[in-house]
C-alpha positions in Angstrom: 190.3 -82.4 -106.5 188.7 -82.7 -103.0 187.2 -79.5 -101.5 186.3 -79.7 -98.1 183.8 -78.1 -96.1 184.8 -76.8 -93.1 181.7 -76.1 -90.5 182.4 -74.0 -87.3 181.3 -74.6 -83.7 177.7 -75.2 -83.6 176.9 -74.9 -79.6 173.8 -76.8 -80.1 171.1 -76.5 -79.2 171.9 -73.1 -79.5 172.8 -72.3 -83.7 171.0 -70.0 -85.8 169.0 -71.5 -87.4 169.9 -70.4 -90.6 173.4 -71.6 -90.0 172.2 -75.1 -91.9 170.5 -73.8 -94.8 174.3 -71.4 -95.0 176.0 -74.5 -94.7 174.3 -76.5 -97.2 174.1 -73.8 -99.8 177.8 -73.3 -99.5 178.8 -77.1 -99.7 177.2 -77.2 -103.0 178.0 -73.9 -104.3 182.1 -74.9 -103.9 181.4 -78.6 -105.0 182.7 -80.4 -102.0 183.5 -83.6 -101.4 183.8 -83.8 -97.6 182.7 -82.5 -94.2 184.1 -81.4 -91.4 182.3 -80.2 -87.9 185.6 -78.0 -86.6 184.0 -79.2 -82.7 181.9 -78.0 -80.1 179.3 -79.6 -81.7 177.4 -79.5 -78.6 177.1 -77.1 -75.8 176.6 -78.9 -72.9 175.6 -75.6 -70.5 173.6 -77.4 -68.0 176.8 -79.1 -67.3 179.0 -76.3 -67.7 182.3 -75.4 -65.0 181.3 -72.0 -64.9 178.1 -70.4 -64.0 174.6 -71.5 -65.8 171.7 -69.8 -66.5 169.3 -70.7 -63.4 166.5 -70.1 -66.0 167.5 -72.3 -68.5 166.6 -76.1 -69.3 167.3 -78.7 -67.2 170.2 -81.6 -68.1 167.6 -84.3 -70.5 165.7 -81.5 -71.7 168.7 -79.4 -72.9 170.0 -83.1 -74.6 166.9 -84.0 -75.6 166.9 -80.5 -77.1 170.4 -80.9 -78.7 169.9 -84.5 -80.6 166.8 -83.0 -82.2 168.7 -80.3 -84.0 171.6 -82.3 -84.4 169.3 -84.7 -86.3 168.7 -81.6 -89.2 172.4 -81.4 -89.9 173.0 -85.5 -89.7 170.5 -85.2 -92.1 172.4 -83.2 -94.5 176.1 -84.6 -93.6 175.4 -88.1 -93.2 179.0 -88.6 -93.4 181.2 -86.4 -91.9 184.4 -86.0 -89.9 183.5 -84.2 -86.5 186.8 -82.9 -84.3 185.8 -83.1 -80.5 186.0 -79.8 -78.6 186.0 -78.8 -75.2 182.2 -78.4 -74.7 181.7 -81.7 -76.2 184.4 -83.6 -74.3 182.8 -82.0 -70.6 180.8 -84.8 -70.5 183.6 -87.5 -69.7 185.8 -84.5 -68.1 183.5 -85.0 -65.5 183.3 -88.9 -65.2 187.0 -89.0 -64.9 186.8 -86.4 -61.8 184.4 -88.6 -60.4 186.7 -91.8 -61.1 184.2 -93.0 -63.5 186.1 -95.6 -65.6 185.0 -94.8 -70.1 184.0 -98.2 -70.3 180.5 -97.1 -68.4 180.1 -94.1 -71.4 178.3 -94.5 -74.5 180.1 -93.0 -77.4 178.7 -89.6 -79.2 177.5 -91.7 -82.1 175.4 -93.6 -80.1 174.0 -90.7 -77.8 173.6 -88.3 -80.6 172.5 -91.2 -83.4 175.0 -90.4 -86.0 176.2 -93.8 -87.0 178.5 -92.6 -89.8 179.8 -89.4 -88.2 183.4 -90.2 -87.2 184.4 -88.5 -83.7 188.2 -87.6 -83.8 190.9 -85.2 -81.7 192.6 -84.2 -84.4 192.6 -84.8 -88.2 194.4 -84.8 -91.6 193.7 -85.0 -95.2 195.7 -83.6 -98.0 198.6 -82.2 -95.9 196.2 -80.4 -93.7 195.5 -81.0 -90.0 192.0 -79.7 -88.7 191.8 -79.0 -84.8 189.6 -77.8 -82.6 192.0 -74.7 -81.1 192.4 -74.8 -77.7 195.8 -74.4 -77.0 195.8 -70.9 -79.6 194.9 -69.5 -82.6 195.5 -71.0 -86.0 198.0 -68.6 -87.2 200.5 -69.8 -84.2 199.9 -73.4 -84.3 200.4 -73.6 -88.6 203.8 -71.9 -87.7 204.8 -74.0 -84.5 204.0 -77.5 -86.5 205.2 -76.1 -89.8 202.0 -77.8 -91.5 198.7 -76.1 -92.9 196.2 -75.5 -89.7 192.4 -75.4 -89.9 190.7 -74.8 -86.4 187.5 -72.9 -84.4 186.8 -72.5 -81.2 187.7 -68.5 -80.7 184.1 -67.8 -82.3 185.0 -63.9 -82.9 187.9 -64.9 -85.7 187.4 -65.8 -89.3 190.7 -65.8 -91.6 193.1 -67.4 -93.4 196.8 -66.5 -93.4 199.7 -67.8 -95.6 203.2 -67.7 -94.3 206.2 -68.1 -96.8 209.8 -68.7 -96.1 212.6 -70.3 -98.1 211.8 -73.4 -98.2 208.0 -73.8 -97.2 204.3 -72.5 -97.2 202.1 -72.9 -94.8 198.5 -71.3 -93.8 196.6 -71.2 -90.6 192.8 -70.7 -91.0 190.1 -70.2 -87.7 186.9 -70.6 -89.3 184.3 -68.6 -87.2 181.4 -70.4 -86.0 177.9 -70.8 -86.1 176.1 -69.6 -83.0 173.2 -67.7 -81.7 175.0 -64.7 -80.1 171.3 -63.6 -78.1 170.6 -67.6 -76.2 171.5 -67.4 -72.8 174.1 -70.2 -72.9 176.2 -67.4 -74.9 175.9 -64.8 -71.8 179.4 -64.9 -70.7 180.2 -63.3 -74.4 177.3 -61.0 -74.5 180.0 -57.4 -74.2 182.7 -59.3 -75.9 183.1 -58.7 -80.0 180.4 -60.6 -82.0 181.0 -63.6 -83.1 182.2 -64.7 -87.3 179.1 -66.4 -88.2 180.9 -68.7 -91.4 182.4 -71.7 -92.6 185.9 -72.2 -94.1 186.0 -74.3 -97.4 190.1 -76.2 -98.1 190.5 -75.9 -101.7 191.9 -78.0 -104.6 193.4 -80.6 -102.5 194.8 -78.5 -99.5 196.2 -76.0 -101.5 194.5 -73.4 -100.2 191.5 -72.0 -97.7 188.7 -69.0 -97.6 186.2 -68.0 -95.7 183.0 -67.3 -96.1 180.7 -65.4 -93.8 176.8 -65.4 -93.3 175.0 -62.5 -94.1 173.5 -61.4 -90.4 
């Protein structure tokens, strides 16, 4: 049976810290088999199309900043399956507005030196399809594509809901995330709801999800 780990938006370089040492302990705790990064694996503030923080780091020092923690969890998920989210993709958002052709990008492996992390928009193992959320939460897209839904990027949710009918079963699961609610990249959310600091882990083959939250 394949269990699969299922981590939540990291923002980095702005994770708790402990967020690693969760993620670790809970990988072997459920015996899993597999990784997945759910996206936003990367912040990318300095770049953001909102407002930044006119006190915080410059472009290269907030990357520079961001492959050095992202080294700690390549570390301990040499191999994993990482969706791309919205903060991650901003990058080449922006070379396309300025009519820069993808040919002159490097790819994230090579900027974030993670040779055997596998960069994908969408994908599916065991009947179950793994997103990164934009277009809504996980309990309207399981329903709308009739097909078992893992995704992030609304950082305040953390569940797992079955639907039944007459003739099928399907869950949608948002997994939480893992970031540090007090950095100033997080301002914009600072008198929303706290974030779900957790992971999801996909049971027994796809059969089912759960969450698990950090204790804050």
């Amino acid at each position: 049976m394949n269990n699969v780990l299922v981590i939540g938006d990291l923002h980095e370089p702005f994770s708790l810290d402990k967020y690693l040492e969760f993620c670790i302990a809970k990988y072997d705790e459920f015996d899993c088999t597999e990784v997945v990064f759910i996206g936003d694996i990367l912040d990318n503030h300095y770049s953001s199309y909102h407002e930044t923080s006119a006190d915080g780091m410059g472009g290269a020092d907030e990357l520079e900043f961001a492959i050095k923690r992202i080294e700690r969890w390549n570390k301990a998920f040499p191999v994993a399956t990482v969706i791309i989210g919205n903060h991650d993709r901003m990058i080449m958002r922006k070379a396309q507005t300025s009519a820069i052709p993808s040919k002159w990008i490097k790819s994230y492996k090579d900027v974030l030196n993670v040779p055997k992390w596998n960069f994908v928009e969408r994908y599916v193992k065991d009947g179950v399809q793994y997103l990164h959320g934009e277009g809504g939460t996980a309990r309207t897209k399981c329903r709308a594509d009739m097909m078992n839904t893992v995704q992030g990027h609304l950082h305040t949710q953390a569940y797992c809901e079955h639907y039944v009918g007459q003739n099928f079963r399907v869950f949608g699961m948002q997994v939480g995330c893992g970031i540090d609610h007090e950095s100033y990249a997080m301002a914009y959310a600072k008198y929303g709801k706290k974030p779900a600091v957790g992971v999801g882990v996909i049971m027994n083959s796809g059969k089912f999800g759960i969450n698990l939250l950090m204790q804050l």
